[in-house]
C-alpha positions as a printed NumPy array, in Angstrom:
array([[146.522, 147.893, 229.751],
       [148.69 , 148.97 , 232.898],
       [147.602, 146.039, 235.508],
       [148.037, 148.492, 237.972],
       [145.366, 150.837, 236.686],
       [142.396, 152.139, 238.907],
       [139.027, 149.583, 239.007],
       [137.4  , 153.547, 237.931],
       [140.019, 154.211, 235.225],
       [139.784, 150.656, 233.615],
       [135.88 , 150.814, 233.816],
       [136.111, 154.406, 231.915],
       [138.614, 153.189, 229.221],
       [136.105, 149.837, 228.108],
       [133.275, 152.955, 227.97 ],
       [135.486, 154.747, 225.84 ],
       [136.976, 154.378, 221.813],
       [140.551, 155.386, 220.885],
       [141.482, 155.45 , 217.395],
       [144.49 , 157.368, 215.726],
       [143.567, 159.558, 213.135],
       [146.652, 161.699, 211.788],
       [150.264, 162.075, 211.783],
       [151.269, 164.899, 214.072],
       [152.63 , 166.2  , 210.435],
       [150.049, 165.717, 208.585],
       [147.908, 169.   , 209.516],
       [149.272, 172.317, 209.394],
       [148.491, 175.076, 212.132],
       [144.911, 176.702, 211.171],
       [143.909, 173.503, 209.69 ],
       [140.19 , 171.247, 210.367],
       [139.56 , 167.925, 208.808],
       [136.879, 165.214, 209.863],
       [137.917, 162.138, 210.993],
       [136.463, 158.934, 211.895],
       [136.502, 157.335, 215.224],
       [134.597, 154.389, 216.455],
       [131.892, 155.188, 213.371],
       [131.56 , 158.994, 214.797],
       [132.616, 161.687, 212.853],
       [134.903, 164.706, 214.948],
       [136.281, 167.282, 213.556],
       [139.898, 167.839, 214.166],
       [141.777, 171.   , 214.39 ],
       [145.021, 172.373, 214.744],
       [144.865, 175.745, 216.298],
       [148.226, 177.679, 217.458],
       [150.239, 174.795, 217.608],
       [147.722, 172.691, 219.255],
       [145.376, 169.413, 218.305],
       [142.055, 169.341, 219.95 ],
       [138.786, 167.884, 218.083],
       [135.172, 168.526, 218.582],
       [131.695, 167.864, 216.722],
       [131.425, 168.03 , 213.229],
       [127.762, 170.17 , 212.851],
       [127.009, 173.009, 213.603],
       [124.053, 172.918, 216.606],
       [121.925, 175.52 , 214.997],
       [121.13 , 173.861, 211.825],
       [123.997, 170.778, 211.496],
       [125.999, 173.318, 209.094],
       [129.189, 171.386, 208.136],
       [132.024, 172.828, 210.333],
       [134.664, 172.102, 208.04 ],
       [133.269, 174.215, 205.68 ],
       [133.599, 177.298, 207.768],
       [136.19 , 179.752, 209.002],
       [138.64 , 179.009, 211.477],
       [140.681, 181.825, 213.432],
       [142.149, 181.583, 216.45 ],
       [140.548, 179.045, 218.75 ],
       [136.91 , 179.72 , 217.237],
       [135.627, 177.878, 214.148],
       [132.514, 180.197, 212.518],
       [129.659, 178.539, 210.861],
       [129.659, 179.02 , 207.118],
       [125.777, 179.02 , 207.208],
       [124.704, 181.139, 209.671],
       [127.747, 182.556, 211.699],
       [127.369, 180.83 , 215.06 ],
       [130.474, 180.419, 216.834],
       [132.297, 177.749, 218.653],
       [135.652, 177.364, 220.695],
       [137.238, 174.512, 219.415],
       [139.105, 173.665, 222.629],
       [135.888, 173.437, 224.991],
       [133.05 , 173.204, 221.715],
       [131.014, 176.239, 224.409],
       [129.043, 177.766, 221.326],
       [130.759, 181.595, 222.04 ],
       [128.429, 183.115, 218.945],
       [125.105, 182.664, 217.862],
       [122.362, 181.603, 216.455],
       [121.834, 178.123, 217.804],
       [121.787, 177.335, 221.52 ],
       [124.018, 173.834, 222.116],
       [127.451, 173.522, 222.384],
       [129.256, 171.131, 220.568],
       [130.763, 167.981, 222.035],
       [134.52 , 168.006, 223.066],
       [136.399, 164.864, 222.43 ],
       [140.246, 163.968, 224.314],
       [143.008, 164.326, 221.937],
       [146.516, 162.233, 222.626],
       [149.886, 162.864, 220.915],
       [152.315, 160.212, 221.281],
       [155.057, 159.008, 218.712],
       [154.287, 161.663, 215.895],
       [150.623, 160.152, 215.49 ],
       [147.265, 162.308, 216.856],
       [145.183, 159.712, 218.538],
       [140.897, 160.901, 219.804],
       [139.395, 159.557, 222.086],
       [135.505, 159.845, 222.241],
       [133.15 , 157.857, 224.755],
       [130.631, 155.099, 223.303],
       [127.914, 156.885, 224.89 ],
       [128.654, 159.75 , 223.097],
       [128.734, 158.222, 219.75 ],
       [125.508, 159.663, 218.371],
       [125.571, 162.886, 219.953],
       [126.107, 166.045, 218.127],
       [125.254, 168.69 , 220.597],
       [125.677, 169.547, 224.026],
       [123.528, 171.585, 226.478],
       [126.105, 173.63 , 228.5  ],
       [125.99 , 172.65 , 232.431],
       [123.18 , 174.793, 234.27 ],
       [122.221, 174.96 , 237.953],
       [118.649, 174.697, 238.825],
       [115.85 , 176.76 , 241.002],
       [116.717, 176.807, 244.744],
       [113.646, 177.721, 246.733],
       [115.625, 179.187, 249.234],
       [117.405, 181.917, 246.791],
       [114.671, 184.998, 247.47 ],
       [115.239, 187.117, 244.172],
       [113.481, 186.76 , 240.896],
       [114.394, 187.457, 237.754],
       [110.74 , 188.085, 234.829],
       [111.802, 188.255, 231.437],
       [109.142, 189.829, 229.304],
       [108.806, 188.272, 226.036],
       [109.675, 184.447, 225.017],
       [111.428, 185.112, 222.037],
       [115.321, 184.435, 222.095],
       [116.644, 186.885, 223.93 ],
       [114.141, 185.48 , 226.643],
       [115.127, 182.122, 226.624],
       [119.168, 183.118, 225.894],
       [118.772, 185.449, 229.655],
       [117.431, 182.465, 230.639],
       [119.565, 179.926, 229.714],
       [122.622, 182.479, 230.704],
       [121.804, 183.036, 234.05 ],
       [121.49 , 179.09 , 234.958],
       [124.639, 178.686, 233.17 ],
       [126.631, 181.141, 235.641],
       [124.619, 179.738, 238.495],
       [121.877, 182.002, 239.28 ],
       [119.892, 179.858, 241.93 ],
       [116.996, 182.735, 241.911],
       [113.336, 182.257, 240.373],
       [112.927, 183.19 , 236.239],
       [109.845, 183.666, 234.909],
       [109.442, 184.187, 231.252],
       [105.68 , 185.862, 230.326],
       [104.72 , 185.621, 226.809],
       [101.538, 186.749, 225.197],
       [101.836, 183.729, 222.459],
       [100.341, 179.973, 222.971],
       [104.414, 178.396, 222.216],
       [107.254, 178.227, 224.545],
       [110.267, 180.053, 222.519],
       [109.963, 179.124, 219.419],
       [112.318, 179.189, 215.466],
       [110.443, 182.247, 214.118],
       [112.793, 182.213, 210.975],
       [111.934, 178.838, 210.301],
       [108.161, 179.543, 210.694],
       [108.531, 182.34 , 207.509],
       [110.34 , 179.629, 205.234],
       [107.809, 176.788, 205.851],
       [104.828, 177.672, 207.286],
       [103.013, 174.695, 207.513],
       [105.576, 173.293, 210.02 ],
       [104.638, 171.333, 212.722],
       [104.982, 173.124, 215.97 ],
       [106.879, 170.153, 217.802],
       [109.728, 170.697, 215.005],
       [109.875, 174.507, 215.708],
       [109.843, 174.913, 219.329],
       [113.631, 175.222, 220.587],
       [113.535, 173.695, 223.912],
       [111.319, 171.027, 225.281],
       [108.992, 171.036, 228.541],
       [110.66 , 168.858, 230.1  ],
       [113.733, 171.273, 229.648],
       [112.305, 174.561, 231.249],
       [111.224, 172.132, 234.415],
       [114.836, 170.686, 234.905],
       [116.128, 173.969, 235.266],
       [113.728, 175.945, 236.888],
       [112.885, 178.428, 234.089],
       [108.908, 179.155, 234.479],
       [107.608, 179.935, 231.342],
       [103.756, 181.588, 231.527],
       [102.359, 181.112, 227.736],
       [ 98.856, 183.14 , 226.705],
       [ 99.728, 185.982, 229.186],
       [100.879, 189.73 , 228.443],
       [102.25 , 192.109, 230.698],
       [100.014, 195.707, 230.206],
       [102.366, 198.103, 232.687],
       [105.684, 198.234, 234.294],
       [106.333, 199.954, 238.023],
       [109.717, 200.102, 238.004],
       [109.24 , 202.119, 241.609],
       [107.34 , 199.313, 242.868],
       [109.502, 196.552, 240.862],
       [106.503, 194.996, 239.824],
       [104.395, 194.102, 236.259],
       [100.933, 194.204, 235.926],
       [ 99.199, 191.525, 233.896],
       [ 96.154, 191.092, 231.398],
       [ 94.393, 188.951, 233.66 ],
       [ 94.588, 191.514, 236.556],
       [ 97.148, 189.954, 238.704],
       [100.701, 191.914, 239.683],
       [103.827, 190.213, 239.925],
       [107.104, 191.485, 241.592],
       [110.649, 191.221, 240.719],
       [114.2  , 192.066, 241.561],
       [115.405, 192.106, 237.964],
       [113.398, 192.613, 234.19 ],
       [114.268, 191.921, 230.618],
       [112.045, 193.672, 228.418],
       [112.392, 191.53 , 225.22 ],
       [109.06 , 191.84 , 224.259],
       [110.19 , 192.073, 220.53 ],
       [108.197, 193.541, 217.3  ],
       [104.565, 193.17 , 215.89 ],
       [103.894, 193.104, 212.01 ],
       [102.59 , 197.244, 210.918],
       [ 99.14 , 196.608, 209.283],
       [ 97.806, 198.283, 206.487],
       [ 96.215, 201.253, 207.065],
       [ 93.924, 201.08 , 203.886],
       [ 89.985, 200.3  , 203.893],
       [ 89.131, 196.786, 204.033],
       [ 92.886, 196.329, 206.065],
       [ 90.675, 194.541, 209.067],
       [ 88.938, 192.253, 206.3  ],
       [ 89.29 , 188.365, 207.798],
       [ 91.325, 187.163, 204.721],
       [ 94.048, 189.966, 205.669],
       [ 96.977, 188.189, 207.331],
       [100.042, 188.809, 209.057],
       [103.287, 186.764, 210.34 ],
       [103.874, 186.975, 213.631],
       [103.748, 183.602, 215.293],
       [102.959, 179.453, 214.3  ],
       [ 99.45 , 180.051, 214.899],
       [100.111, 183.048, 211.528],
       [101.788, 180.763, 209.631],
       [ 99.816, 177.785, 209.348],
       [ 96.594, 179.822, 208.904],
       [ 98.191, 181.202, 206.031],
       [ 99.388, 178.031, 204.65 ],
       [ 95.637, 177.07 , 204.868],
       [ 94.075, 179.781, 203.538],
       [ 95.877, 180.066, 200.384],
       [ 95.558, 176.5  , 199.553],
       [ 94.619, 176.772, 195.62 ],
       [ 93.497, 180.322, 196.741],
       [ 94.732, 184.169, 194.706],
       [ 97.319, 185.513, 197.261],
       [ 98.603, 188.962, 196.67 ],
       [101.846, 189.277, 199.608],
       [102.36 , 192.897, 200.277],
       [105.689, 194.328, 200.855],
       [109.096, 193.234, 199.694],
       [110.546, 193.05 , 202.899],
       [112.407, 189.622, 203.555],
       [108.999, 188.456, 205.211],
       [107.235, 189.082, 202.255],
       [109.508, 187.609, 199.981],
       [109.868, 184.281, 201.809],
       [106.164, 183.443, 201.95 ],
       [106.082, 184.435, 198.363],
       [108.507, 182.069, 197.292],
       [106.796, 179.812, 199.606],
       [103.483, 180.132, 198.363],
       [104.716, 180.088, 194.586],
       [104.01 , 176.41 , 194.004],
       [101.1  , 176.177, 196.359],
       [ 98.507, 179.022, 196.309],
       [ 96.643, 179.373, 192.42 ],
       [ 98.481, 182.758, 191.779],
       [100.811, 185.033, 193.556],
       [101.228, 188.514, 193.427],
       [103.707, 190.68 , 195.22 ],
       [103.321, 194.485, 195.187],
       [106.348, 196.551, 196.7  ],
       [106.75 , 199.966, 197.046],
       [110.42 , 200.4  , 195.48 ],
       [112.041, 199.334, 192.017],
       [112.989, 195.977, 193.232],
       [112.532, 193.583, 196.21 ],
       [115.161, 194.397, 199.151],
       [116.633, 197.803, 197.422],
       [117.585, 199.676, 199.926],
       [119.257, 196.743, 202.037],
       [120.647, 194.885, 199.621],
       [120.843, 196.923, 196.481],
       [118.837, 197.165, 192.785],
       [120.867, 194.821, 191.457],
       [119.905, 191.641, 194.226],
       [117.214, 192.668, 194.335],
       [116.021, 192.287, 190.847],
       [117.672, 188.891, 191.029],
       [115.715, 188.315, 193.533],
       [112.49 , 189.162, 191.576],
       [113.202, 186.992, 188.404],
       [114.012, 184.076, 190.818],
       [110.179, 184.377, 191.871],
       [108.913, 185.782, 188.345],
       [110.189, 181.849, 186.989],
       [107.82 , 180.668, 189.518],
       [105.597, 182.536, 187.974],
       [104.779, 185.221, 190.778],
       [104.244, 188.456, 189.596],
       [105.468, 191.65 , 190.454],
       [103.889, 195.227, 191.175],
       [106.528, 197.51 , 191.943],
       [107.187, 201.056, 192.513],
       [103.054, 200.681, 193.843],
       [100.874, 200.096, 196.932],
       [ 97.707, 199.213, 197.888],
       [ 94.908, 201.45 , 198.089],
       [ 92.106, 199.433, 199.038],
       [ 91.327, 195.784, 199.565],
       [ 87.506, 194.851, 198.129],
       [ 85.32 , 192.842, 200.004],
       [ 81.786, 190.622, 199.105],
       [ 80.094, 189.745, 201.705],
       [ 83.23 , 190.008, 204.627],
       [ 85.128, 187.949, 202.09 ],
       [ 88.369, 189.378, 200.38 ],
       [ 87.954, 189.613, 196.747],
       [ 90.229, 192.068, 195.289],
       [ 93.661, 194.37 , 195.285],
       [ 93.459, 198.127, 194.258],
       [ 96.299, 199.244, 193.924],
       [ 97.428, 203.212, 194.216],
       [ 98.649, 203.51 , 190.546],
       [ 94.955, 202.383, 189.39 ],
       [ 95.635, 197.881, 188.921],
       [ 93.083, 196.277, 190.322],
       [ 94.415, 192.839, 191.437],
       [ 91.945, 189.259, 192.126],
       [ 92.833, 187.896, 195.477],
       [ 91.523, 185.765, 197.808],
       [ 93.855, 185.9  , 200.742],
       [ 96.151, 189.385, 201.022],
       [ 99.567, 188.538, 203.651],
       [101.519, 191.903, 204.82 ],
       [104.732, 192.181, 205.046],
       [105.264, 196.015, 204.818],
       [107.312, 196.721, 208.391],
       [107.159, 196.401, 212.1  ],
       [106.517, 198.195, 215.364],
       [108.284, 197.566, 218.817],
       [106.079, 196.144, 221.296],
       [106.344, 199.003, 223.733],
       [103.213, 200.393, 223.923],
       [102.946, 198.616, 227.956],
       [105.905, 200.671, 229.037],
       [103.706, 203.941, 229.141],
       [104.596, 206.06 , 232.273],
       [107.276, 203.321, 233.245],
       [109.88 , 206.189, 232.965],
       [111.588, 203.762, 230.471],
       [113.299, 206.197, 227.668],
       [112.567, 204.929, 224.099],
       [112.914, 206.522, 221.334],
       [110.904, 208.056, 218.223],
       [110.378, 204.884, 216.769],
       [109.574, 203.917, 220.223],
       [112.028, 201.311, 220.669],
       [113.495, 200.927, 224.089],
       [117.191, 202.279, 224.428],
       [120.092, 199.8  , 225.875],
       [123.572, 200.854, 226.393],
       [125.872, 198.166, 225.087],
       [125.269, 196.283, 228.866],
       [121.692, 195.574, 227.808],
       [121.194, 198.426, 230.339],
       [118.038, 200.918, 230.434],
       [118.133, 204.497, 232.172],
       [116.113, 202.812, 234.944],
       [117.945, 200.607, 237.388],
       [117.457, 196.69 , 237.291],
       [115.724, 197.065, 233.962],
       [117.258, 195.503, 230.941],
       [116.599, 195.368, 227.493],
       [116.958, 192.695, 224.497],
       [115.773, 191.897, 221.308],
       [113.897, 193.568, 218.351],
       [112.18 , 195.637, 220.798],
       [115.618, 197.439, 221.764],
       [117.381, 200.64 , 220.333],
       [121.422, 199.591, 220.713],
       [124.771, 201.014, 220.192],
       [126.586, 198.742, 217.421],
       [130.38 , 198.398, 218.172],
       [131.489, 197.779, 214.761],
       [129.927, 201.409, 213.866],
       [131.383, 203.532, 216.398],
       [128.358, 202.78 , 218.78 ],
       [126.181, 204.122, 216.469],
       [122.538, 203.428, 217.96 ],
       [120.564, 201.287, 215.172],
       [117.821, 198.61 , 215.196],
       [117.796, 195.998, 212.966],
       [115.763, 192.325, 213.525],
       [118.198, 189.603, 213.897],
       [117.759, 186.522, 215.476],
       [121.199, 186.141, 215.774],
       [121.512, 189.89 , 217.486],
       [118.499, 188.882, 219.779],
       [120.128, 185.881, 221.203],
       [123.654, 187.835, 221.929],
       [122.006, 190.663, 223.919],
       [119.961, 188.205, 225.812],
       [123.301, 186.695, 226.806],
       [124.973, 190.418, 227.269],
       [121.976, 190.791, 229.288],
       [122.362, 188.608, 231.76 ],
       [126.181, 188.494, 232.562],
       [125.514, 192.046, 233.435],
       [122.806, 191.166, 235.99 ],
       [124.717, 189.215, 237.951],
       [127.391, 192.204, 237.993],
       [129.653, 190.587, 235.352],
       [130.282, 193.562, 233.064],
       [129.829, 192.338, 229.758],
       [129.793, 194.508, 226.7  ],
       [127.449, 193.596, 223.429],
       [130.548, 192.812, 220.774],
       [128.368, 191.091, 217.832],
       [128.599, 191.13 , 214.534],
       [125.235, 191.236, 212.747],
       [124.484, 188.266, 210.887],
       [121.401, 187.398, 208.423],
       [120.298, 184.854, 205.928],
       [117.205, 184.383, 203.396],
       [116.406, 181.949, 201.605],
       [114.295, 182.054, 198.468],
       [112.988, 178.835, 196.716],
       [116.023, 177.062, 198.576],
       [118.886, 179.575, 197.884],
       [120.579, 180.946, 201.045],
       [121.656, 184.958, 200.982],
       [123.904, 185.158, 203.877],
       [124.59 , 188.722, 205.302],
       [126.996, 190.386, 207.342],
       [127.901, 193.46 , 209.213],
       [125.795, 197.242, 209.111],
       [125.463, 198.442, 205.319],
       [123.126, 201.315, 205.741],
       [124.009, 204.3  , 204.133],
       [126.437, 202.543, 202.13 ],
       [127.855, 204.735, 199.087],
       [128.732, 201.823, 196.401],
       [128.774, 198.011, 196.404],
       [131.566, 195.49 , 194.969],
       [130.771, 192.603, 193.364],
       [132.605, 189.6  , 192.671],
       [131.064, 186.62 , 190.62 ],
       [128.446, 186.906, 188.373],
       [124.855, 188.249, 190.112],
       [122.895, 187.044, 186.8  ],
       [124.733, 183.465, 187.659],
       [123.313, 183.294, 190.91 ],
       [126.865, 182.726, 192.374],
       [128.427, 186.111, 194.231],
       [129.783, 188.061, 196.519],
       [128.885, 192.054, 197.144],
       [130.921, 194.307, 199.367],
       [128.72 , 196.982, 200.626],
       [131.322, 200.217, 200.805],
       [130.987, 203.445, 202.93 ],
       [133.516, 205.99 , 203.193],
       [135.971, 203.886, 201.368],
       [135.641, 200.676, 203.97 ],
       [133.578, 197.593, 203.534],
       [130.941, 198.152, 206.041],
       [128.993, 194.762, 205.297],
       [129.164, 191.662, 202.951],
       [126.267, 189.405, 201.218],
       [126.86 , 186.282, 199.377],
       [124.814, 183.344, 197.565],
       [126.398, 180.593, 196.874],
       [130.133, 182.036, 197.953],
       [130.602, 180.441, 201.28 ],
       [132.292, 180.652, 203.965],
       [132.874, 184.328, 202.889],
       [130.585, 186.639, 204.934],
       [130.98 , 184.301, 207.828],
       [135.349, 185.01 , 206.999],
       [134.02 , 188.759, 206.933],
       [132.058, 188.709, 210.204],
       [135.365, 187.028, 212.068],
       [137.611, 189.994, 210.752],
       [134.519, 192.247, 211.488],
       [134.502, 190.315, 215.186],
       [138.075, 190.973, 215.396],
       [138.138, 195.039, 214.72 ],
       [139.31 , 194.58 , 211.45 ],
       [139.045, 197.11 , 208.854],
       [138.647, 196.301, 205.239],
       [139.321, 198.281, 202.332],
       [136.995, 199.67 , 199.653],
       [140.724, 198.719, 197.71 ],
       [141.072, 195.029, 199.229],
       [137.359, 194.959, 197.88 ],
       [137.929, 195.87 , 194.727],
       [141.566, 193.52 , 194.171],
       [141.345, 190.602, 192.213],
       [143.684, 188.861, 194.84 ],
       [141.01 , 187.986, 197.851],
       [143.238, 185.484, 199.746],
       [143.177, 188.166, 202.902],
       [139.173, 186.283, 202.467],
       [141.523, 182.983, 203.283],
       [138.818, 181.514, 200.726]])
């Protein structure tokens, strides 16, 4: 050590641990490797010409970045397509909400040395620097809904130093919580699914107003009206109010051993109550499917009725689909299909029984839905807020309504999709949710930000992952590669002779590869689809 060193700079190099990891030569550009350093794991990268190194897992679900897709300065999840630049480790894509830890790289004589600080040794994720409340700051942002594009606004606007008041109003009992999680395991504990702590929202400010539900919107006034009768002003909204499950509309849909998924509170009742129990799951819909394959080795008997020839059809084609089916039908669930229910018996309030339209009568204890949902927008009536027929609220692709100072985010919201032309769609994703919350607020504090995402899904089915990527509806013809009946493939979804979306199992990183040249304008193909020769995949 220099004896003339700084008492601050000697102090900071005994709190830190330097080891050299690589030959400068040893990694070629567009290359990531994990390395070892002081007992931590980084991941190293070279990126155009350049070393830097960052965390290894991916802050959503601790995804294995070295298994996913590098280009340029971002490295793409091959699990679930969040994002990260690998020079800073800011997540840039979602789902998730750290960023990853960023770790001093030093060349010197041809050898790559990292540096990464002892009290950093066990962390693997970072919360992005945030401002708190100042009292003094008069303006006040509500966010209606605490889903994630709530708590993504929210986390946005403290990020890029918004001082004002947020205040997120939801009518459920949680904080922002995993919903996808909830669907895959729903007798988890609600500690393991909630994504940010108390003790977070109070550090930065960020009121959050559980078990309340905003009834009407004066956007002339700038104010909300409440279900408890009290009104509440603001400078700025998010309506992000999301979707609630369709019910049936058959006799005996009311019945008390008729369920539906829509928050923790949902799942674990339906955990409970199918204990041992018959459980017919209506729909096919990737709700349905999940707590059918949950429920497989847990409820007495399952039945699933769906209304098409196979489970997921129209969005992921006949031939997943029925893949899909005989994965569950080994379980030994059974399937109704091309059906739907025409009446649920009753004794004595008590669900006893299935009828379905073609004539089946079907034993059940417990009946879950899973056939669709509605956007919450019935509380925007006479706002002057334009929706549309399916009476989802319309954004422009700045999150954006037609009335000033009100923006929209979420499942609730009708959007313009930049990989189709700004086509306006609505799909579900909790990845999409979390991007227009972000979208949203960079354009309330006047930085003109334009929504840019890639959709990205997954399911998973008796612990198989389907990963999904891009738009495929009204695709004409789909690709496959690998072998569907093998469980192991990948399916190009094609539409006027360009890949318009991708779905794997057990073919990573592919659709997250996809998604990046997707991200990047890229078009592909129906012929680089259908070549033998995929290394423009970089697989």
């Amino acid at each position: 050590m220099n004896q003339h060193q700084e008492p601050d700079e000697q102090q900071q190099q005994q709190q830190e641990v330097t080891g050299m990891v690589c030959l400068e030569a040893d990694m070629r550009n567009g290359q990531m490797k994990e390395v070892t350093v002081g007992g931590q794991k980084v991941l190293l990268v070279r990126s155009q010409g350049q070393y830097s190194a960052v965390g290894t897992k991916c802050t959503h679900y601790n995804a294995p970045l070295v298994k996913g897709v590098l280009v340029g300065d971002r490295v793409r999840c091959p699990f679930h397509g969040a994002c990260f630049n690998v020079r800073t480790g800011d997540i840039e894509e979602y789902p998730g909400l750290d960023s990853l830890p960023c770790y001093k790289v030093k060349l010197q004589d041809g050898k790559v040395f990292v540096t990464v600080s002892k009290s950093s040794l066990t962390v693997s994720r970072r919360v992005k620097a945030m401002c708190s409340v100042d009292a003094e700051v008069q303006h006040t942002v509500l966010l209606v809904g605490g889903g994630p594009a709530a708590l993504v606004c929210a986390e946005t606007l403290r990020q890029s130093c918004y001082q004002g008041r947020i205040v997120m109003i939801t009518k459920d009992n949680l904080p922002p919580f995993d919903k996808p999680k909830i669907s895959k395991s729903l007798n988890a504990e609600s500690s393991s699914v909630l994504l940010r702590s108390s003790e977070f929202y109070q550090r930065y400010g960020i009121e959050v107003w559980t078990g309340k539900e905003v009834v009407s919107v004066v956007p002339a006034d700038k104010v909300v009206k409440l279900n408890n009768g009290t009104s509440h002003r603001y400078d700025q909204l998010l309506i992000a109010t999301g979707c609630r499950a369709r019910p049936l509309s058959c006799p005996g849909w009311n019945l008390e051993g008729v369920k539906q998924l829509q928050n923790h509170q949902d799942a674990k009742e339906i955990h409970t109550s199918c204990l041992g129990q018959k459980a017919v799951v209506v729909g096919t819909s990737f709700i349905g499917m999940e707590v059918a394959s949950y429920l497989s080795n847990k409820a007495a008997s399952v039945v699933v009725v769906g209304s098409s020839r196979y489970p997921y059809e129209k969005s992921l084609g006949p031939e997943i689909g029925r893949m899909c089916l005989e994965m569950l039908e080994q379980q030994k669930v059974k399937f109704y299909m091309d059906d739907g229910v025409a009446e649920i018996k009753e004794e004595n309030g008590k669900v006893t029984g299935v009828v379905l339209k073609s004539g089946s009568v079907l034993e059940a204890d417990v009946v879950v839905a899973g056939i669709g949902v509605i956007p919450n927008s019935d509380f925007l009536a006479g706002s002057d807020l334009e929706l549309d027929s399916s009476q989802a609220v319309i954004v422009d692709k700045f999150m954006r309504t037609n009335v000033p100072d009100v923006f929209g985010a979420g499942d609730v919201t009708a959007f313009p999709l930049a990989i189709r032309g700004d086509q306006m769609i609505r799909i579900g994703h909790w990845q999409m949710s979390q991007a227009q919350g972000r979208v949203a607020a960079l354009n309330m504090l006047k930085k003109p930000t334009q929504l840019e995402s890639v959709p990205f899904f997954w399911t998973v089915l008796l612990g198989k992952s389907i990963r999904y990527a891009g738009f495929g509806e009204g695709y004409t013809e789909i690709i496959f590669k690998g072998n569907v009946d093998e469980r192991k493939f990948l399916a190009f979804y094609v539409r006027d002779d360009a890949v318009v979306a991708a779905a794997s199992l057990m073919f990573d990183p592919a659709v997250a590869q996809l998604a990046e040249l997707m991200a990047a304008g890229k078009i592909i193909s129906k012929a680089q689809a259908q070549a033998d020769d995929l290394s423009w995949l970089q697989m």
